[in-house]
LODRENZA-867848 format. One record per residue (C-alpha): residue number from 1; residue in three letters; x, y, z. Coordinates in pm, whole numbers, plus 32768, in hexadecimal, padded with zeros to 4 digits. Layout:
! LODRENZA-867848
<dopa num="NUM" residuo="ALA" x="X" y="Y" z="Z"/>
...
END
This chain:
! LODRENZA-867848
<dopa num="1" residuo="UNK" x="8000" y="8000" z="8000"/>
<dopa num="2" residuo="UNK" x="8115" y="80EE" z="8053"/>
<dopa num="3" residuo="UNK" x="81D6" y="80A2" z="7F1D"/>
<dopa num="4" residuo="UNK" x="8082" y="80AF" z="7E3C"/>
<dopa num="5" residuo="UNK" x="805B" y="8233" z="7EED"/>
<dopa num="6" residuo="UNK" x="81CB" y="82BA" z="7E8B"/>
<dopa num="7" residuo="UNK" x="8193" y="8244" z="7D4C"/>
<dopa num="8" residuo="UNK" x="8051" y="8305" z="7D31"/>
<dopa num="9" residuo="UNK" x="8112" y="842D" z="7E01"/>
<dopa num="10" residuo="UNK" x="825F" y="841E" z="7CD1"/>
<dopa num="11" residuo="UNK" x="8174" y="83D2" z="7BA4"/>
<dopa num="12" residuo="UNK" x="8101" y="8541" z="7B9D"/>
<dopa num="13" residuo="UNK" x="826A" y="85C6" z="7B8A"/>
<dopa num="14" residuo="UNK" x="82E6" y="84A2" z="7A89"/>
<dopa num="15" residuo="UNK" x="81FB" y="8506" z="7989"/>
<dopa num="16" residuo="UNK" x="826C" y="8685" z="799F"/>
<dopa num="17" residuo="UNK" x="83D2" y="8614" z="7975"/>
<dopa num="18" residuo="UNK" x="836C" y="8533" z="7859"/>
<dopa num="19" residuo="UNK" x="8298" y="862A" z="779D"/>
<dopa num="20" residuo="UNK" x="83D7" y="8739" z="77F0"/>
<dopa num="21" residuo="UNK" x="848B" y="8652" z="774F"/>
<dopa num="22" residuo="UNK" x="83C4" y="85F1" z="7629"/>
<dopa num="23" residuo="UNK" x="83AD" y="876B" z="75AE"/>
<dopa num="24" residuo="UNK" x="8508" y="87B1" z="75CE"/>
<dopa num="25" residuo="UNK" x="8548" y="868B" z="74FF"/>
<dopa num="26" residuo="UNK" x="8456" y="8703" z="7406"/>
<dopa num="27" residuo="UNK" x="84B5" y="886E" z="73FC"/>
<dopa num="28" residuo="UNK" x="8618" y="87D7" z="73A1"/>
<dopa num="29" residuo="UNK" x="8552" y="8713" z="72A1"/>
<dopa num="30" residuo="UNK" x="8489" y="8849" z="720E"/>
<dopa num="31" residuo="UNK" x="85CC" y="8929" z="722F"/>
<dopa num="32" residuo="UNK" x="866A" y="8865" z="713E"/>
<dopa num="33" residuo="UNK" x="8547" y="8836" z="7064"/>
<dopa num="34" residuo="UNK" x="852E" y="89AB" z="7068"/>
<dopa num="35" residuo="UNK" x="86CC" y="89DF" z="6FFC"/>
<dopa num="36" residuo="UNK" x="86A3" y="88A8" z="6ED7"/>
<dopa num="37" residuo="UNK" x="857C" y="895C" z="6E61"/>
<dopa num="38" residuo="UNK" x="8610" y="8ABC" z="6E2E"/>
<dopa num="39" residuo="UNK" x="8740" y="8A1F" z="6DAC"/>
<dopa num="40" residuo="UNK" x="866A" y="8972" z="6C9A"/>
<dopa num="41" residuo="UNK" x="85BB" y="8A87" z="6C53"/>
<dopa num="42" residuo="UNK" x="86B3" y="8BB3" z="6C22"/>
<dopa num="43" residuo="UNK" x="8793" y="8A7A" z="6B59"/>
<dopa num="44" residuo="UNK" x="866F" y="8A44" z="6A87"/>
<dopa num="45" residuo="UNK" x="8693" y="8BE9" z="69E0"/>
<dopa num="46" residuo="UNK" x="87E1" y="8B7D" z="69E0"/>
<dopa num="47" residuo="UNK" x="87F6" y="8A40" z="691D"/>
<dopa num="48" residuo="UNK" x="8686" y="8AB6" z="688E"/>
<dopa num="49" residuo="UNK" x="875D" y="8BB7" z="67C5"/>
<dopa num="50" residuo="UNK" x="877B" y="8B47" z="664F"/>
<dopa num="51" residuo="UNK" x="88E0" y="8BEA" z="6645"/>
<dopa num="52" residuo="UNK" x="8966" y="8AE5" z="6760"/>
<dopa num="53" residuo="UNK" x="89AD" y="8972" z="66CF"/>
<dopa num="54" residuo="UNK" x="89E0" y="882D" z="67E0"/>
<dopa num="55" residuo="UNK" x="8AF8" y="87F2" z="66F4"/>
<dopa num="56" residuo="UNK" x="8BA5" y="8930" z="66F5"/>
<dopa num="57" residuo="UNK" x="8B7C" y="8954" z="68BD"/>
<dopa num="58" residuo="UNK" x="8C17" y="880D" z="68F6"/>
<dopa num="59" residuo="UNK" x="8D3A" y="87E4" z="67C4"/>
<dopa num="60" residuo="UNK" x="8DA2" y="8962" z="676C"/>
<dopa num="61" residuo="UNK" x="8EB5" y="89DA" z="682D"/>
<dopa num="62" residuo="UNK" x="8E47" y="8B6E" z="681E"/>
<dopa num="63" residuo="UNK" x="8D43" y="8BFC" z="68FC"/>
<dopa num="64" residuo="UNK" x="8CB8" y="8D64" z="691A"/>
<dopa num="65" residuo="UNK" x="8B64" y="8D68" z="68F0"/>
<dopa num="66" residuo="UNK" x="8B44" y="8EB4" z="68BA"/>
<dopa num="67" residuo="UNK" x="8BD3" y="8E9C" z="6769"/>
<dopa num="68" residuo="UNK" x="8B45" y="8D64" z="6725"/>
<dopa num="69" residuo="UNK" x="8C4D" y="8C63" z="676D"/>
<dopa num="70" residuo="UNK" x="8BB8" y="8B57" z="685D"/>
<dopa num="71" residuo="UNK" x="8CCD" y="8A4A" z="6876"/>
<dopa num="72" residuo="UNK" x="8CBB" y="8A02" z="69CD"/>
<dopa num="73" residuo="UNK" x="8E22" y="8914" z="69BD"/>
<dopa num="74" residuo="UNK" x="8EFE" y="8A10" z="6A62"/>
<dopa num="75" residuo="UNK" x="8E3B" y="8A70" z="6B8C"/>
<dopa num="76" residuo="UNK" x="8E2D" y="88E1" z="6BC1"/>
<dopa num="77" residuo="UNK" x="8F9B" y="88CA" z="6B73"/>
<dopa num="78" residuo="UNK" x="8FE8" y="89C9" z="6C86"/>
<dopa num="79" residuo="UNK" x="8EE6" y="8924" z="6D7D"/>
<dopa num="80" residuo="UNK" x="8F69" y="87C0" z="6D5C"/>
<dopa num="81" residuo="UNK" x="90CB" y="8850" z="6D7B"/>
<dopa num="82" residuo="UNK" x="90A1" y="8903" z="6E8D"/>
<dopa num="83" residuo="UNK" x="8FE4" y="87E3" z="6F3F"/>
<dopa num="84" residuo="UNK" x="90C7" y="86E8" z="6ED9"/>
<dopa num="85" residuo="UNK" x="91D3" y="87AA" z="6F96"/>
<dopa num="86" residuo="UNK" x="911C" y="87EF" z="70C4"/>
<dopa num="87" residuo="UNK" x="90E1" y="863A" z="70CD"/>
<dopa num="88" residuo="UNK" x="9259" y="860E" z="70A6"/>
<dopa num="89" residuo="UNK" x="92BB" y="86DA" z="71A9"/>
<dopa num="90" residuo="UNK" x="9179" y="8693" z="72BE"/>
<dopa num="91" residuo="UNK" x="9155" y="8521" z="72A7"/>
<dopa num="92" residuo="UNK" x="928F" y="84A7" z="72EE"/>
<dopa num="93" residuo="UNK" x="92C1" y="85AA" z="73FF"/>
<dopa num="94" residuo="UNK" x="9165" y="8548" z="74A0"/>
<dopa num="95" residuo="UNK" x="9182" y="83DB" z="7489"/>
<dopa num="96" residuo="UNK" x="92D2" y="83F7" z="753C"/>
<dopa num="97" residuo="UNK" x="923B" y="84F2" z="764C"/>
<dopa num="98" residuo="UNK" x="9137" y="83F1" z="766E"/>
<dopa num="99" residuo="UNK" x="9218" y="8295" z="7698"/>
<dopa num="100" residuo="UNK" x="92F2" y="837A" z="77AB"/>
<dopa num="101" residuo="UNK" x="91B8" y="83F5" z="786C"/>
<dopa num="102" residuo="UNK" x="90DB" y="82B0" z="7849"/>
<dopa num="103" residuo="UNK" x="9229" y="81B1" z="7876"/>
<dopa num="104" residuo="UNK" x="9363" y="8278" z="7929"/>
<dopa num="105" residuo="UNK" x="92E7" y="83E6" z="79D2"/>
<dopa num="106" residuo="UNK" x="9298" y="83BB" z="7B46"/>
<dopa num="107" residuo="UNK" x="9198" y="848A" z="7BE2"/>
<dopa num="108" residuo="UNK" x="9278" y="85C0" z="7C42"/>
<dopa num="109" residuo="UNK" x="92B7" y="85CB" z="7ACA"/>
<dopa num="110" residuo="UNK" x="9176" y="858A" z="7A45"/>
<dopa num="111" residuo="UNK" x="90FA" y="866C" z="7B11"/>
<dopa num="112" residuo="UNK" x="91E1" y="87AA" z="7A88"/>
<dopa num="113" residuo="UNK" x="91D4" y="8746" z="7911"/>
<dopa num="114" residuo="UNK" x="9042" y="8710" z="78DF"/>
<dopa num="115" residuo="UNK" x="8FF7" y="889A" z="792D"/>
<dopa num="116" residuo="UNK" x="913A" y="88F9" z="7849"/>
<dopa num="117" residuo="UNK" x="9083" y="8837" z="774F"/>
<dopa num="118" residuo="UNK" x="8F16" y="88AB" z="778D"/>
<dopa num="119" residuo="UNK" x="8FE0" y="89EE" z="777A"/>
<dopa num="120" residuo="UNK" x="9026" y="89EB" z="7639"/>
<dopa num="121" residuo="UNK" x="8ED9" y="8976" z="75D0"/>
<dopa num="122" residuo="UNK" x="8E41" y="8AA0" z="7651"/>
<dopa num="123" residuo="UNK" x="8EF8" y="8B8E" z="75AD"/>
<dopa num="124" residuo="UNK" x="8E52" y="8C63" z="74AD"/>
<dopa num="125" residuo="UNK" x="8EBF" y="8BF9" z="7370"/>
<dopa num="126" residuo="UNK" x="8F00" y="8D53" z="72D8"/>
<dopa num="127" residuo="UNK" x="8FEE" y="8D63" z="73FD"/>
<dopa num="128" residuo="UNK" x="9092" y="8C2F" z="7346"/>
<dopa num="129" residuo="UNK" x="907C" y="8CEC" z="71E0"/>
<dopa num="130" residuo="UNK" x="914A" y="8E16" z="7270"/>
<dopa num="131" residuo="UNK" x="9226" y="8D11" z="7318"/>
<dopa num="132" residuo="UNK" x="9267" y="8C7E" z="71A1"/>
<dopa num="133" residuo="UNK" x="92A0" y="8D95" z="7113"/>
<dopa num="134" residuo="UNK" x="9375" y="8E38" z="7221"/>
<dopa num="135" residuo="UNK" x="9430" y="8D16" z="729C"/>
<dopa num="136" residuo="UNK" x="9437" y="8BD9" z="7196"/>
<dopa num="137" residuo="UNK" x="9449" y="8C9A" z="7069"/>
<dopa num="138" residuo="UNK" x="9580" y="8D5A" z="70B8"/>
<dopa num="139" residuo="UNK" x="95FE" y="8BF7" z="7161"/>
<dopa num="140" residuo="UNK" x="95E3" y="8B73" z="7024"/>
<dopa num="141" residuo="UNK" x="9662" y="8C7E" z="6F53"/>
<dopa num="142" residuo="UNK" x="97AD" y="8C59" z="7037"/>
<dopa num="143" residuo="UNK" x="979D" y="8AFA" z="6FEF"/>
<dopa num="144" residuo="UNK" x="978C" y="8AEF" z="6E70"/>
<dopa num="145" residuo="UNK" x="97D0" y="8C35" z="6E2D"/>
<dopa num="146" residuo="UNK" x="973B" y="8D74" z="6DF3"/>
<dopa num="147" residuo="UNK" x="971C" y="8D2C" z="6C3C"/>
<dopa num="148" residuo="UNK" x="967B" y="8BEB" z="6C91"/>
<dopa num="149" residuo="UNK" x="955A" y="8C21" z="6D8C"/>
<dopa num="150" residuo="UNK" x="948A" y="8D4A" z="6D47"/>
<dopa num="151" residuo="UNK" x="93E5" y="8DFF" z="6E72"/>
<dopa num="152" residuo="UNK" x="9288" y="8D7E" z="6E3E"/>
<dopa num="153" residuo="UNK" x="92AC" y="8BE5" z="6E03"/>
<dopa num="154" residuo="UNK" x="91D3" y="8A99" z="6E45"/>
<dopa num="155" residuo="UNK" x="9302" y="89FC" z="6F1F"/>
<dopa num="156" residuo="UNK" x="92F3" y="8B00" z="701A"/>
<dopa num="157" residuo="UNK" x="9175" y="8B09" z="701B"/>
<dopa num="158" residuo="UNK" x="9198" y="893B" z="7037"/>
<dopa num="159" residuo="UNK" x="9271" y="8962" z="7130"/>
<dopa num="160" residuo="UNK" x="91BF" y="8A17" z="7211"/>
<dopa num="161" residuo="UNK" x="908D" y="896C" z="71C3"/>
<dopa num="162" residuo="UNK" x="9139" y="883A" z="721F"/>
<dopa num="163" residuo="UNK" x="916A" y="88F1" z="73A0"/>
<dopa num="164" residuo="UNK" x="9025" y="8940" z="737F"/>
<dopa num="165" residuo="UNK" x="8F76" y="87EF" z="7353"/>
<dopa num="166" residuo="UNK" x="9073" y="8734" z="7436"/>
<dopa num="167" residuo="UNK" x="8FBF" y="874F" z="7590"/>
<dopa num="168" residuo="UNK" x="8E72" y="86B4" z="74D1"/>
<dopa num="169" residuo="UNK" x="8F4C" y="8573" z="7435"/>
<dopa num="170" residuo="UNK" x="8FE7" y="855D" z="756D"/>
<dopa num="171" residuo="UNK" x="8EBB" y="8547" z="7644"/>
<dopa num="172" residuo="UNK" x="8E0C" y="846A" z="7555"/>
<dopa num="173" residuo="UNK" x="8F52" y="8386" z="751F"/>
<dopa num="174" residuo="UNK" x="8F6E" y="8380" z="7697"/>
<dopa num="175" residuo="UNK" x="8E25" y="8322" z="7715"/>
<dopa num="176" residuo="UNK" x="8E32" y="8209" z="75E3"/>
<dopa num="177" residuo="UNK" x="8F5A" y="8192" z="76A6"/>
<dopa num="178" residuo="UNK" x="8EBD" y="8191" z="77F1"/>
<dopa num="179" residuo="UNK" x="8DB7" y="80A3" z="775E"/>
<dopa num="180" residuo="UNK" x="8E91" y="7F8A" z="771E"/>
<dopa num="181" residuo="UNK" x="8E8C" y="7EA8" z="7856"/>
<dopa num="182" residuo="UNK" x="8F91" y="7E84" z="793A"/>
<dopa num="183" residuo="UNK" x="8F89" y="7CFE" z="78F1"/>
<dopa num="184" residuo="UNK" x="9060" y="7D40" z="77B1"/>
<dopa num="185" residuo="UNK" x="913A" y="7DDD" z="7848"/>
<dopa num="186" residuo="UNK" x="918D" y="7CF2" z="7978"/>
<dopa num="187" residuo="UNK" x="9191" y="7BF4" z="785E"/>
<dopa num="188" residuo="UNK" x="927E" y="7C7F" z="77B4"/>
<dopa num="189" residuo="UNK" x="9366" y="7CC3" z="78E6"/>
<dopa num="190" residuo="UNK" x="9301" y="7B72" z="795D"/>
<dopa num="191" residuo="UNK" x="93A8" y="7AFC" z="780D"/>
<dopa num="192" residuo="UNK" x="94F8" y="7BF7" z="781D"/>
<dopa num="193" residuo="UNK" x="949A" y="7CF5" z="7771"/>
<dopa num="194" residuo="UNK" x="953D" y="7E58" z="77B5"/>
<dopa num="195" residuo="UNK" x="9470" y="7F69" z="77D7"/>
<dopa num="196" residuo="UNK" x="949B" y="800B" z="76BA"/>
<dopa num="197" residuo="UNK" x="944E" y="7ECE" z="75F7"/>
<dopa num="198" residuo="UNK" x="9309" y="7ECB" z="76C6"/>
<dopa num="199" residuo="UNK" x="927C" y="8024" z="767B"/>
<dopa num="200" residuo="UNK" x="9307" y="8029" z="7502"/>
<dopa num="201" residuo="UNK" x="92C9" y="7EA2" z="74B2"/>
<dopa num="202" residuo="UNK" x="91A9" y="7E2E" z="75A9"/>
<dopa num="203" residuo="UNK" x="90C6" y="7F7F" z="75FC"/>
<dopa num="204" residuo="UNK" x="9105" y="802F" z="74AA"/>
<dopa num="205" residuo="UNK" x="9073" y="7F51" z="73AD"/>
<dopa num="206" residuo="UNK" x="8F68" y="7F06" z="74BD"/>
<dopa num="207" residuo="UNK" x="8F0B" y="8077" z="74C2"/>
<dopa num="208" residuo="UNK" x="8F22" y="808C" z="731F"/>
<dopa num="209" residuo="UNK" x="8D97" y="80E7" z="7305"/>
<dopa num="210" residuo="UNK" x="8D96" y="81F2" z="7402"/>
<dopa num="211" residuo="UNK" x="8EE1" y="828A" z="7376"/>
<dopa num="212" residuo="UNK" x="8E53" y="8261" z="720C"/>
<dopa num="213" residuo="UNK" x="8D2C" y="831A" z="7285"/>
<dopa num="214" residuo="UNK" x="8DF6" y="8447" z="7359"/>
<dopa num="215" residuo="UNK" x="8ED4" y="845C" z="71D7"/>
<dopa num="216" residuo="UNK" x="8DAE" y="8477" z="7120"/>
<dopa num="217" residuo="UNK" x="8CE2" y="8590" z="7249"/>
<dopa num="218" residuo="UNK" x="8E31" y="8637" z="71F8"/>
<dopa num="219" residuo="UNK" x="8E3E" y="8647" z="709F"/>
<dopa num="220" residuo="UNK" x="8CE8" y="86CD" z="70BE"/>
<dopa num="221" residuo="UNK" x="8D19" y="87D3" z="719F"/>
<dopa num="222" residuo="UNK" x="8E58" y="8825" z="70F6"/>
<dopa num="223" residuo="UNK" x="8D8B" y="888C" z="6F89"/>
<dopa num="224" residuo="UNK" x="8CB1" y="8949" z="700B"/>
<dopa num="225" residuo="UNK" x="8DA7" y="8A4D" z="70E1"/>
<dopa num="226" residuo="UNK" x="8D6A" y="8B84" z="7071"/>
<dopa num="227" residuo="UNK" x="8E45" y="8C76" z="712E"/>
<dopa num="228" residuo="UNK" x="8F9C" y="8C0F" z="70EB"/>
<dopa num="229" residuo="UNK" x="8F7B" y="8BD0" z="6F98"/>
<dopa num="230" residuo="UNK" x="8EEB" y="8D24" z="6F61"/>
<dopa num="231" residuo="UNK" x="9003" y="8DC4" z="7024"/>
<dopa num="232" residuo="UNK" x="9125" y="8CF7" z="6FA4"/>
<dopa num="233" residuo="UNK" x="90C5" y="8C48" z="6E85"/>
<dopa num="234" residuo="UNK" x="90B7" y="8D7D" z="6DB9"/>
<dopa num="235" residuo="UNK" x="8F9D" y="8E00" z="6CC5"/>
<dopa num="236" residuo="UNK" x="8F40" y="8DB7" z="6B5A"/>
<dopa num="237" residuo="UNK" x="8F38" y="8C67" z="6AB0"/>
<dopa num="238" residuo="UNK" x="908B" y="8BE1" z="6A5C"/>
<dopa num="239" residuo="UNK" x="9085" y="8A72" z="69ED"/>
<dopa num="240" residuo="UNK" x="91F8" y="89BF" z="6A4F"/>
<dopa num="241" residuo="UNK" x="927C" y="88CC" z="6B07"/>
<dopa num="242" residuo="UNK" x="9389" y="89A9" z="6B6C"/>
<dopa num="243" residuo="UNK" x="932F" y="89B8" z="6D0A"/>
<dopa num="244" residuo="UNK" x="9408" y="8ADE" z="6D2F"/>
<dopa num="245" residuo="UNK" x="9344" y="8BB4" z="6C51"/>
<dopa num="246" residuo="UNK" x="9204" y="8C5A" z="6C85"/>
<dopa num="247" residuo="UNK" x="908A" y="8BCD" z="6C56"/>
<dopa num="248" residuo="UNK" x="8F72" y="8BF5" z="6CAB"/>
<dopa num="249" residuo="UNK" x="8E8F" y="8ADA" z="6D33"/>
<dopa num="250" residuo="UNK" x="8CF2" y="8AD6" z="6D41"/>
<dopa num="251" residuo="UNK" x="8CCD" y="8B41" z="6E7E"/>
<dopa num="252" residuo="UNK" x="8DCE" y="8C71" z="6E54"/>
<dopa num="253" residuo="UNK" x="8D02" y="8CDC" z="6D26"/>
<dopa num="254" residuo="UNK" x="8BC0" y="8CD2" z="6DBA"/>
<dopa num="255" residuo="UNK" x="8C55" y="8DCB" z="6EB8"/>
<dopa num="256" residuo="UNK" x="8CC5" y="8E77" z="6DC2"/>
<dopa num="257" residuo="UNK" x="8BB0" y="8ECE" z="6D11"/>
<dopa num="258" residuo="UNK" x="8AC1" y="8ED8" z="6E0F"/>
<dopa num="259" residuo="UNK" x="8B4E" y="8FC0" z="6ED8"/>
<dopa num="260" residuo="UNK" x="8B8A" y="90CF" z="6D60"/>
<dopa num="261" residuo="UNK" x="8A6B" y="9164" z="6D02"/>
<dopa num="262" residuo="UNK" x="89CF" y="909F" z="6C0A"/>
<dopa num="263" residuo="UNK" x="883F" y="90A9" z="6BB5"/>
<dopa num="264" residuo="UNK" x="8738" y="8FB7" z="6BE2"/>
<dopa num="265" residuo="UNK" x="86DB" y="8ECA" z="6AC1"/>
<dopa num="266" residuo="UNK" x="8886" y="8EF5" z="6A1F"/>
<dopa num="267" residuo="UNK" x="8920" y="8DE4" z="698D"/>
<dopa num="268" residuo="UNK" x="8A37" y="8E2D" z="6AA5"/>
<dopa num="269" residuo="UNK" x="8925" y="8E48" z="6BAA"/>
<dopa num="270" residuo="UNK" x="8891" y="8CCC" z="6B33"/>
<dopa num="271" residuo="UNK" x="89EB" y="8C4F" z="6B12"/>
<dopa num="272" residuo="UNK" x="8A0C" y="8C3C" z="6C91"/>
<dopa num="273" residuo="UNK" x="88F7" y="8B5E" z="6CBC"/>
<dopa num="274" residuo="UNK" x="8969" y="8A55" z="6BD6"/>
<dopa num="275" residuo="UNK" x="8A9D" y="8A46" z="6C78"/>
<dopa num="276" residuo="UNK" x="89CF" y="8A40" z="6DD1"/>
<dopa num="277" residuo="UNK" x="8914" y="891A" z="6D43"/>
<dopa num="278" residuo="UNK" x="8A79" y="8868" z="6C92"/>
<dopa num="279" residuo="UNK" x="8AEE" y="889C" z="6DEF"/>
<dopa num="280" residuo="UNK" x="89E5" y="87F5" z="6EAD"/>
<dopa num="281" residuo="UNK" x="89B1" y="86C0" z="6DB0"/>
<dopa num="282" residuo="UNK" x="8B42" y="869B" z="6DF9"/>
<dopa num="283" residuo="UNK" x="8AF4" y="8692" z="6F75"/>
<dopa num="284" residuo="UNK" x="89B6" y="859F" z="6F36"/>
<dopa num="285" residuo="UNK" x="8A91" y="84B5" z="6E7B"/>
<dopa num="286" residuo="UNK" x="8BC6" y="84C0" z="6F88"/>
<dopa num="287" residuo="UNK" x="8AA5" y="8498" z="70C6"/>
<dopa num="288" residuo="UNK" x="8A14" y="833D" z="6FE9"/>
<dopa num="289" residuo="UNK" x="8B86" y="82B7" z="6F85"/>
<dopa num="290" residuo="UNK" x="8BC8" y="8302" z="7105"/>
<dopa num="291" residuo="UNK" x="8A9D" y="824D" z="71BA"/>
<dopa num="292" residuo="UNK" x="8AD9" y="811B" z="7090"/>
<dopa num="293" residuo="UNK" x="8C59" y="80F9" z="70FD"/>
<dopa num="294" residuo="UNK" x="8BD2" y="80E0" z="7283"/>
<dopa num="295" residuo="UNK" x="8AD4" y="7FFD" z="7229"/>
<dopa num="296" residuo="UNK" x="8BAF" y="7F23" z="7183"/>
<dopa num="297" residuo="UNK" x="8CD2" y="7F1F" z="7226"/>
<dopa num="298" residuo="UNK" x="8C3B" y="7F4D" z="739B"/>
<dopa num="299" residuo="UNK" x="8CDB" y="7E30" z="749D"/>
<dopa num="300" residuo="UNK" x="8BB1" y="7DCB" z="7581"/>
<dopa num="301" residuo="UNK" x="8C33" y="7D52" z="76D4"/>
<dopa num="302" residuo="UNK" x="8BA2" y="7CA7" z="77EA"/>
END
C-alpha cells in the first residue's frame, strides 16, 4: 500500500519531466527542420537559375558568381585542405593525450591537464584566427621562408584548427578508452605484456569504433569552422594545392559575403545558401559513415 501511494505521489512529477523532455527533443527536431528547409529553399533560386549548371558547380575550378562563374572546386579545394591539415595535426596529438590520461596519468595529473584542455576548447575561435595569423603564420614563414609562405595560407589556418579540435578527439578518444574493460588489460599483463603493448596493442584496436567515430565528429567540426579560415585562410577563390598559399574555403566565403553589402535575391546573395546546404549534406554524410563504423565495429562486453 505504501509503495502503490509513492508511486501515485512521483507519477505526477514523472510525466512533467517526460513531457519536458519530449518537447525539447522535438524543438531540436523542428529546429532542424526549420534550418533544412531554408537551406532548400534559398538553394532552390540558386540552382533554379538557368545560368548555373550541376556540371559547371561541382567540375569548374573558377567561382565568382557575380560574374557568372559558378565552379565551386576551389572553395572545396581550400576546405578539404585546410581540414585535412587540421586531422593531421589533432588526431595523433589527441589519441596520444588520451592513451596517457586513460592508461599512464595519475590523478594529480589528470586532474591539471583536463581544465588545460577544456581550456582550449572554450576559447573563442576568432581568438584562434588572430592566433594563426599572428603567431603560426610568421612561425612558418621563419620556417620555410618568407618567398615561400605568404601571410594569409591554409597551413597556418590547419594548424590551428588542428589545436582547435584536439580537446573534442581527445575527450571522445579517451572516454572510448575508458570503455574497454579492465579484463583485457589484466589479460594482457597476466600474459607479459608491457604496458605500452597493452594500451597500443590490447585497448587500441578495442577502442577502434569509438576512435573512428571521435575522427570522423572531428572532421566534421573541423569543415564547418568558420573563424579561422576567414581570418587566416585569406579571401578570394584560389584553386592549388600549394598549402602555403592563400584560399579561401566555404565557410570563409560565406563570411565574406555576408557580412559586404550585397542585396536580397543576387546571385552572390543565393550563392551562400548552396554552400550552406553543400555544407550540411557533407556533415549528414560524415554523422551516417560515423554511426555505420560504430555499429559495425562496436565490441559488446559482458
Amino acid at each position: 500500500m505504501i509503495g502503490n501511494e509513492l508511486q501515485k505521489k512521483k507519477r505526477p512529477v514523472e510525466i512533467a519531466v517526460s513531457s519536458l523532455l519530449f518537447i525539447s527533443a522535438a524543438i531540436s527536431i523542428f529546429i532542424t527542420i526549420g534550418i533544412v528547409s531554408i537551406l532548400a529553399k534559398e538553394s532552390f533560386l540558386f540552382f533554379g537559375n538557368p545560368e548555373v549548371s550541376l556540371k559547371e558547380f561541382f567540375f569548374s575550378a573558377k567561382w565568382q558568381p557575380m560574374i557568372k562563374e559558378f565552379g565551386v572546386l576551389p572553395l572545396l579545394n581550400a576546405t578539404i585542405t585546410t581540414s585535412s591539415i587540421a586531422m593531421l595535426v589533432a588526431t595523433p596529438l589527441g589519441i596520444g593525450v588520451a592513451i596517457y590520461l586513460s592508461e599512464y596519468a595519475s590523478e594529480r595529473v589528470r586532474s591539471i591537464l583536463k581544465p588545460v584542455l577544456e581550456i582550449l576548447a572554450g576559447i573563442p575561435t576568432v581568438v584562434y584566427g588572430y592566433f594563426a595569423l599572428t603567431f603560426m603564420t610568421p612561425l612558418l614563414r621563419t620556417l620555410f621562408g618568407r618567398d615561400t609562405v605568404e601571410v594569409y595560407n591554409t597551413a597556418s589556418a590547419g594548424i590551428v584548427m588542428g589545436i582547435l579540435i584536439l580537446p573534442l578527439i581527445t575527450s571522445m578518444v579517451e572516454d572510448a578508452l575508458g570503455a574497454v574493460p579492465d579484463s583485457l588489460r589484466e589479460g594482457a599483463f597476466g600474459l607479459g605484456a608491457t604496458k605500452l603493448e597493452t594500451s597500443t596493442q590490447i585497448v587500441l584496436p578495442a577502442a577502434f569504433s569509438g576512435i573512428a567515430a571521435a575522427f570522423i565528429v572531428g572532421l566534421s567540426r573541423a569543415i564547418g569552422e568558420t573563424m579561422i579560415v576567414a581570418l587566416a585562410a585569406g579571401a578570394g577563390p584560389n584553386f592549388t594545392l600549394n598549402p602555403f598559399k592563400a584560399a579561401e574555403t566555404m565557410t570563409g566565403y560565406i563570411v565574406r559575403i555576408s557580412g559586404g553589402d550585397i542585396g536580397y535575391d543576387t546571385m552572390d546573395y543565393n550563392s551562400i545558401f548552396a554552400l550552406g546546404l553543400l555544407l550540411f549534406l557533407f556533415t549528414l554524410v560524415l554523422n551516417i559513415i560515423s554511426r555505420i563504423v560504430v555499429h559495425k565495429y562496436q565490441e559488446v562486453y559482458e
